[in-house]
C-alpha positions as CSV (number, residue, x, y, z in Angstrom):
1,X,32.7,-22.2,-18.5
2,X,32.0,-19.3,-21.3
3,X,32.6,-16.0,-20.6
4,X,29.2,-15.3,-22.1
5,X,27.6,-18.0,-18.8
6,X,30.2,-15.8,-16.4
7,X,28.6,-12.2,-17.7
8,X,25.1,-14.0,-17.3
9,X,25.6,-15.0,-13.4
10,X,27.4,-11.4,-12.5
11,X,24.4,-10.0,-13.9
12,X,21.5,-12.1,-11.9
13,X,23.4,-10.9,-8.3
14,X,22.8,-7.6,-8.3
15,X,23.1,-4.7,-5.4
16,X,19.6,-3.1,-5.1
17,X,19.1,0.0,-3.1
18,X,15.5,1.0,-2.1
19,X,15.0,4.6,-0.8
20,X,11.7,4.8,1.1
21,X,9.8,7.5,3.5
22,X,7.6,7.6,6.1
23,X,6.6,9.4,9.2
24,X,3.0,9.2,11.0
25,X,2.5,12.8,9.0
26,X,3.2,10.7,5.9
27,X,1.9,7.8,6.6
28,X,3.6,4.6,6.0
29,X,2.4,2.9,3.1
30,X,5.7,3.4,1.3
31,X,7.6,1.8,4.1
32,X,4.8,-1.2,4.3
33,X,5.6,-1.8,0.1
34,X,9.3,-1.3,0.2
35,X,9.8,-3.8,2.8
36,X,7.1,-6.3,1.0
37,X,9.5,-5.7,-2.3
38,X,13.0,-5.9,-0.1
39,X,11.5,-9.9,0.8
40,X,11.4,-10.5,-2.4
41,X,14.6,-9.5,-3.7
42,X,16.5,-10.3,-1.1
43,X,16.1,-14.0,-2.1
44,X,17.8,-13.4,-5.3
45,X,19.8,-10.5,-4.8
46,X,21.7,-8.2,-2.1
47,X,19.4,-5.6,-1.1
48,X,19.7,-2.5,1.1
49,X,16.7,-0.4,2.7
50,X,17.5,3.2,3.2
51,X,14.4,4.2,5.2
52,X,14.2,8.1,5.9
53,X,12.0,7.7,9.1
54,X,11.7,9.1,12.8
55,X,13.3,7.0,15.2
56,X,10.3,5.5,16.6
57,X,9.5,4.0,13.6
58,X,12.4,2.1,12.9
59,X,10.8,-0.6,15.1
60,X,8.9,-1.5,11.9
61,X,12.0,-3.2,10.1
62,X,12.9,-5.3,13.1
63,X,12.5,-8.1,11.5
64,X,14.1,-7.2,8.2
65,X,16.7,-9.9,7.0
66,X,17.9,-7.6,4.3
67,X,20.5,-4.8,5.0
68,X,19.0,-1.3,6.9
69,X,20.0,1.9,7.2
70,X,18.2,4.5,9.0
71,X,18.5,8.4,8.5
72,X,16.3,11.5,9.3
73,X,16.3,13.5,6.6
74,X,17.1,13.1,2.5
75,X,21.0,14.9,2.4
76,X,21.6,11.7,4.8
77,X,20.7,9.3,2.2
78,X,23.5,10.7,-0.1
79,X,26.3,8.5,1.9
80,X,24.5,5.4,2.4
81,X,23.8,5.0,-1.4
82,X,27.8,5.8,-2.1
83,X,29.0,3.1,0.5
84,X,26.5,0.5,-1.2
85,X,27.4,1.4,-4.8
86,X,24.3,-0.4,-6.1
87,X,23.2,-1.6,-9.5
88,X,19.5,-0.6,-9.2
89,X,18.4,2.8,-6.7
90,X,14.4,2.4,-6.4
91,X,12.3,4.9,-5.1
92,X,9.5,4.4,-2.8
93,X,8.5,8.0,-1.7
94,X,6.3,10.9,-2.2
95,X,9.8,13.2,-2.9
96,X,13.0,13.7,-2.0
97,X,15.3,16.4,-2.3
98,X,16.1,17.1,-6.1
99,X,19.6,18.1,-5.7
100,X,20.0,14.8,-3.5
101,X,18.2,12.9,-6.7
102,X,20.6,13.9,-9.0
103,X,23.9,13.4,-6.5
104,X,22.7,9.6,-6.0
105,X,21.3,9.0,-9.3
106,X,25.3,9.3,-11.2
107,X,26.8,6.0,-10.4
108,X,23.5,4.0,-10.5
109,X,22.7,2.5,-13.7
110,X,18.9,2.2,-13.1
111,X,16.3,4.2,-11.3
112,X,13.0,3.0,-11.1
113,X,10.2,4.4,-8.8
114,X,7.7,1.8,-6.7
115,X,5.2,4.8,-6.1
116,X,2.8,6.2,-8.7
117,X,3.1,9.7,-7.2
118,X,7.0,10.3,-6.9
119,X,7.6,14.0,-7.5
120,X,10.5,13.1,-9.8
121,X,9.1,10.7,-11.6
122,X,9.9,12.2,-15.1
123,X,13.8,11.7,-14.3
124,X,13.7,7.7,-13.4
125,X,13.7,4.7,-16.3
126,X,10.9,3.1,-15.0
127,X,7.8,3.3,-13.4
128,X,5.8,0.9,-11.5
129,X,1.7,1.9,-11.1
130,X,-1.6,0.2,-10.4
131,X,-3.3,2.3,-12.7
132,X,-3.5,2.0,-16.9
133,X,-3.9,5.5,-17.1
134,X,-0.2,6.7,-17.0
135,X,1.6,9.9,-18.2
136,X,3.9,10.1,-21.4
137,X,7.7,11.0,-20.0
138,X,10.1,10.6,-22.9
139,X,12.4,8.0,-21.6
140,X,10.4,6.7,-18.9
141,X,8.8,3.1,-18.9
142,X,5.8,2.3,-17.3
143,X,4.5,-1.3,-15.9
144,X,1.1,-0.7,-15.0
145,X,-1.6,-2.5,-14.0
146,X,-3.3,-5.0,-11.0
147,X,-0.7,-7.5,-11.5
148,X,2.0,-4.9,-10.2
149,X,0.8,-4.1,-7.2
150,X,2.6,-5.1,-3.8
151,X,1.5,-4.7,-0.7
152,X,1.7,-5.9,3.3
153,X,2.3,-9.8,2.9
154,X,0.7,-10.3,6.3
155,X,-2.3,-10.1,4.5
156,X,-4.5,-13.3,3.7
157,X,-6.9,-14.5,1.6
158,X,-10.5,-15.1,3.5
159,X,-12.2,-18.0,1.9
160,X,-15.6,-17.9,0.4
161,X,-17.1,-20.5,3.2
162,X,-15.8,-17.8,6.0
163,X,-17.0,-14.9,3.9
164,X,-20.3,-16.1,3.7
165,X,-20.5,-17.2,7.6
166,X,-19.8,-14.0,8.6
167,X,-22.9,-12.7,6.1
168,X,-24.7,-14.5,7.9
169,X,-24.4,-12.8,11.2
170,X,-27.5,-11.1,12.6
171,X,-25.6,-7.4,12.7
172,X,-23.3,-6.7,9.7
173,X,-19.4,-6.4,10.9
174,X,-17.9,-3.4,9.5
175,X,-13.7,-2.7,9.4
176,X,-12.9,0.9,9.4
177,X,-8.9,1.3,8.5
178,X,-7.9,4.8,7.5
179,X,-4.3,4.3,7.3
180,X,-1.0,3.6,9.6
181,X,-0.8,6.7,10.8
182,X,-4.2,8.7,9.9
183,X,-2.8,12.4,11.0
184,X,-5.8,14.1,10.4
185,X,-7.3,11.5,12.1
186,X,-10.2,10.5,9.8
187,X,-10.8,7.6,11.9
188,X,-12.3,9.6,14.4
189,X,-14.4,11.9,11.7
190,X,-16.1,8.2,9.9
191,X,-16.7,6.8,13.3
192,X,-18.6,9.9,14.4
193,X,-20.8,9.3,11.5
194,X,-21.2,6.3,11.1
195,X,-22.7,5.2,14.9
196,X,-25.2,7.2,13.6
197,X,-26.6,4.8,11.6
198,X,-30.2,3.1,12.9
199,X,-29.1,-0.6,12.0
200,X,-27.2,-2.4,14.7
201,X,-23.6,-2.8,13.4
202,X,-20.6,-4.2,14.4
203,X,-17.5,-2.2,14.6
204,X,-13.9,-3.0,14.2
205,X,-11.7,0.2,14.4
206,X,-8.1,-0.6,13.5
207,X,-5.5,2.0,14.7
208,X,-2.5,1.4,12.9
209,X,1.4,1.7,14.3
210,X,1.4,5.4,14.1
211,X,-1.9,6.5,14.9
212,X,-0.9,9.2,17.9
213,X,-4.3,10.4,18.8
214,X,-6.5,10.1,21.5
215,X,-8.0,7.1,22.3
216,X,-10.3,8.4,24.7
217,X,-12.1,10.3,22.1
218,X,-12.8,7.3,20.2
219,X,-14.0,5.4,23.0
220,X,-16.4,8.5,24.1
221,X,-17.5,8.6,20.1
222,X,-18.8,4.9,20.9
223,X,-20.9,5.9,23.8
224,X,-23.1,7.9,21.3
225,X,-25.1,5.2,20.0
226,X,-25.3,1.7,22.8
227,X,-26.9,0.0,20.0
228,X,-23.6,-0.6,17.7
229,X,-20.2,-2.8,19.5
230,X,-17.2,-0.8,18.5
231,X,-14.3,-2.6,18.8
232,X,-10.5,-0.6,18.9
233,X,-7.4,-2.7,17.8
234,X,-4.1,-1.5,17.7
235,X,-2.7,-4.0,15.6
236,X,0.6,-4.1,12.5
237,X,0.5,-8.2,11.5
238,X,-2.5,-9.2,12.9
239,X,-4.5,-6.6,11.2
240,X,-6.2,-9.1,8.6
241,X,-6.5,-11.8,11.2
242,X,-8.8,-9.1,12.5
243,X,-10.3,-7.8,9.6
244,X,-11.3,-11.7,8.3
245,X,-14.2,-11.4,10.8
246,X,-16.2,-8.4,8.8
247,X,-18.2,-8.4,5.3
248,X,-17.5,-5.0,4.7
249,X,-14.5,-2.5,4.9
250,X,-14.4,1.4,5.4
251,X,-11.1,2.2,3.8
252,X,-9.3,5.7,2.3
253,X,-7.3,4.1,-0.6
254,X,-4.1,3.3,-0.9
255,X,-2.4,-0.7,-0.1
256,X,-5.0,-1.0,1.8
257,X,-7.3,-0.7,-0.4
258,X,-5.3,-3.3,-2.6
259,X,-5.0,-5.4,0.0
260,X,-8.8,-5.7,1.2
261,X,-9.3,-6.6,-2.4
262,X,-6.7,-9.6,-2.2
263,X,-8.1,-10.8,1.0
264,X,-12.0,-10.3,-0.6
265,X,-13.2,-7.7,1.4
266,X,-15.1,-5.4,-0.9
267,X,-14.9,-1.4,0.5
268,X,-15.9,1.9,0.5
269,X,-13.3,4.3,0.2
270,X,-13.4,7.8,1.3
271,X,-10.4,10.4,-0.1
272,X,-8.5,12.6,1.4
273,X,-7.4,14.6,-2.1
274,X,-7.7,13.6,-5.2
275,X,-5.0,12.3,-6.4
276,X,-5.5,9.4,-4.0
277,X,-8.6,8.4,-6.2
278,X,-6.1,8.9,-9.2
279,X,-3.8,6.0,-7.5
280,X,-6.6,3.1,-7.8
281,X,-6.9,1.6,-10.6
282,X,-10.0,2.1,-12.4
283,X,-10.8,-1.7,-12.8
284,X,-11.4,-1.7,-9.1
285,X,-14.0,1.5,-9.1
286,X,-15.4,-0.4,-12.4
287,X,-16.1,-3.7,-11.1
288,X,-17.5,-2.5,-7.7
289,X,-15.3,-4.1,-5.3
290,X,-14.2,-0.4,-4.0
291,X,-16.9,1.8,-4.0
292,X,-15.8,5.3,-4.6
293,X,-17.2,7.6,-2.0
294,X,-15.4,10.7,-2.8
295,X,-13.3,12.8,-1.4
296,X,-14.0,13.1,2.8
297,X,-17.2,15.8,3.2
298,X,-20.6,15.6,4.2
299,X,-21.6,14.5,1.4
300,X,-19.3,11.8,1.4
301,X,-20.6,11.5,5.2
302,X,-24.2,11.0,3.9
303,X,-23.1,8.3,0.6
304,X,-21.6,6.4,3.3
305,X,-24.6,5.8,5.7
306,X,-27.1,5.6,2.8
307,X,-24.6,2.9,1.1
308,X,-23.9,1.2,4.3
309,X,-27.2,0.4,4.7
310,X,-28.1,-0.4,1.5
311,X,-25.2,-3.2,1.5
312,X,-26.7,-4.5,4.8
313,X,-30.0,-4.6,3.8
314,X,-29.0,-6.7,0.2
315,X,-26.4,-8.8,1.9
316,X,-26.2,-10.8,-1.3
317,X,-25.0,-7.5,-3.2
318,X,-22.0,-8.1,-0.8
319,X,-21.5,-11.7,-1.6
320,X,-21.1,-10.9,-5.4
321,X,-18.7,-8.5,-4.9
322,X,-16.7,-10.8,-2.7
323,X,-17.1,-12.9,-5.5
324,X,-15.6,-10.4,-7.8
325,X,-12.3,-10.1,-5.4
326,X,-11.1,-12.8,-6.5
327,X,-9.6,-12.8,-10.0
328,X,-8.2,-9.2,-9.7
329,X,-4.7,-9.2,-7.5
330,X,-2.9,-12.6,-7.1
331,X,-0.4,-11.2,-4.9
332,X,2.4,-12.5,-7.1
333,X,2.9,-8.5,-7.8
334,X,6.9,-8.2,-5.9
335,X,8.1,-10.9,-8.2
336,X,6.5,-9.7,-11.7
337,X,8.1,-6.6,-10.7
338,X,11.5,-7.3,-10.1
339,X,11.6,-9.7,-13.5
340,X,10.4,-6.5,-15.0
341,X,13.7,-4.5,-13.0
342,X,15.6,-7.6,-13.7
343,X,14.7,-7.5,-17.7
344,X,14.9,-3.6,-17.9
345,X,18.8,-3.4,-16.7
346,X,19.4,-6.0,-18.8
347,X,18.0,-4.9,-22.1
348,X,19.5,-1.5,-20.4
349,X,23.1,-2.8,-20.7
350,X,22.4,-4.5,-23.9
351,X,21.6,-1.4,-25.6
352,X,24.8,-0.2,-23.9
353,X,27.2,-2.9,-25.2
354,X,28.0,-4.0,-21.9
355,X,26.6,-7.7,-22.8
């Protein structure tokens, strides 16, 4: 055996070290994508997940194969990433600590970021975004685009034939998701809208894991209008078993918004701030699978129940942009990115002289 086969094979087992954050204030979409990514990895190479989260949520890597570590704040993560010495550190946070950054970041010989909004992003080598439009950081790499993106692989596909039965219903079945955790509890602000629409509708209110508000005022919000079935789920990995029974989703961006688009679902999507309508990629606004309803107001309030019922009323409208789902995200995003992580430490050492 060469030397030059041995170099090869040391290089294709590498330690990776994914940082993440969550917390119901938060949310938890990083947490959803770095545990997607870790699956991945982890069938090639020896991963660690270093997940700064509250207690309660560490219940949402149970069933995590890879190596975890918990901690509760970012100074914590300085030991964990020492003991694991890894090749790659990846980033999949709104921000951490910037003296903690540049502790960690020594020893590691790559530093790439999952999240198109890490505050730091300037100081990693590479860059990982749904979105074309990216910045120009000297020495930063970007892989943008659909084909990138990674998201909850509980999610599947709803086929055309199911699609079109649920059309098909006499009232149109609507999903509303605002997120995992939803602090400002937007769930409750659409749903008080949107019973009052005249059209009989169907629906399906998913509370994710970290939703911590008042279910009673949801179930009160649904006595406003008897002519509408609102359905509650609390629901992690069954969420798109759920959601395969609706023609339409209510979403706020983010991997859900992704994901809906995966399983065929077209949406509209109501924002927070506006850097979360930054985060989608324009190819989703332009085709018209998300509809962009603007950022959360009553205006947004009103484009919602005009748009609702426009959609119900031209069902077919729906079906082509079911239709349209399909040829955008293939899911295959966790393994085009870590070729891409793969290929950049690679041509990273080359330049180097280390191979």
């Amino acid at each position: 055996m060469t030397s030059t086969t041995i170099s090869i094979r040391v290089f294709y087992f590498l330690k990776l070290h994914i940082i993440c954050k969550g917390s119901p204030k938060l949310g938890l979409g990083h947490l959803t994508r770095a545990k997607t990514f870790a699956k991945v990895a982890a069938e090639k190479h020896h991963v660690c997940i270093t997940a700064i989260i509250p207690k309660e949520l560490e219940c949402l890597f149970i069933k995590e194969k890879c190596e975890k570590k918990f901690v509760r704040n970012d100074l914590e993560v300085i030991n964990k990433i020492n003991a694991f010495c890894p090749d790659v550190l990846i980033f999949d946070l709104v921000d951490i600590n910037e003296s903690v950054f540049n502790r960690i970041k020594q020893n590691t010989a790559l530093k790439v970021s999952l999240s198109p909004v890490f505050s730091l992003m300037k100081k990693v080598d590479l860059v990982f975004t749904r979105t074309k439009n990216v910045p120009d950081y000297p020495g930063v790499n970007f892989c943008s685009g659909l084909e990138y993106s990674i998201f909850n692989d509980t999610c599947t596909r709803i086929s055309s034939s199911e699609y079109k039965k649920n059309l098909q219903q006499n009232f149109l079945s609507v999903a509303i998701s605002m997120g995992g955790a939803d602090a400002s509890n937007k769930t409750l602000l659409v749903l008080r809208e949107l019973v009052k629409i005249e059209n009989d509708v169907t629906f399906w209110v998913i509370l994710g894991e970290g939703y911590s508000h008042s279910y009673q005022e949801l179930v009160d919000c649904t006595r406003e209008n008897p002519n509408h079935e609102v359905l509650l789920a609390k629901t992690n990995r069954s969420m798109w078993r759920i959601l395969r029974n609706c023609s339409l989703a209510v979403l706020s961006g983010g991997l859900t918004t992704v994901e809906a688009v995966y399983a065929g679902l077209p949406s509209i999507n109501l924002f927070e701030k506006p850097e979360h309508i930054e985060a989608v990629s324009e190819v989703l606004f332009e085709s018209g699978v998300c509809i962009n309803g603007g950022l959360l107001s009553d205006n947004s309030h009103k484009y919602l129940i005009d748009k609702l019922v426009e959609l119900d009323k031209n069902r077919n409208n729906l079906w082509k942009l079911h239709q349209k789902t399909r040829k955008l995200v293939d899911g295959e995003g966790p393994v085009r990115v870590l070729k891409a992580v793969e290929d950049e430490l690679l041509n990273m050492r080359k330049r180097n002289g280390e191979l």
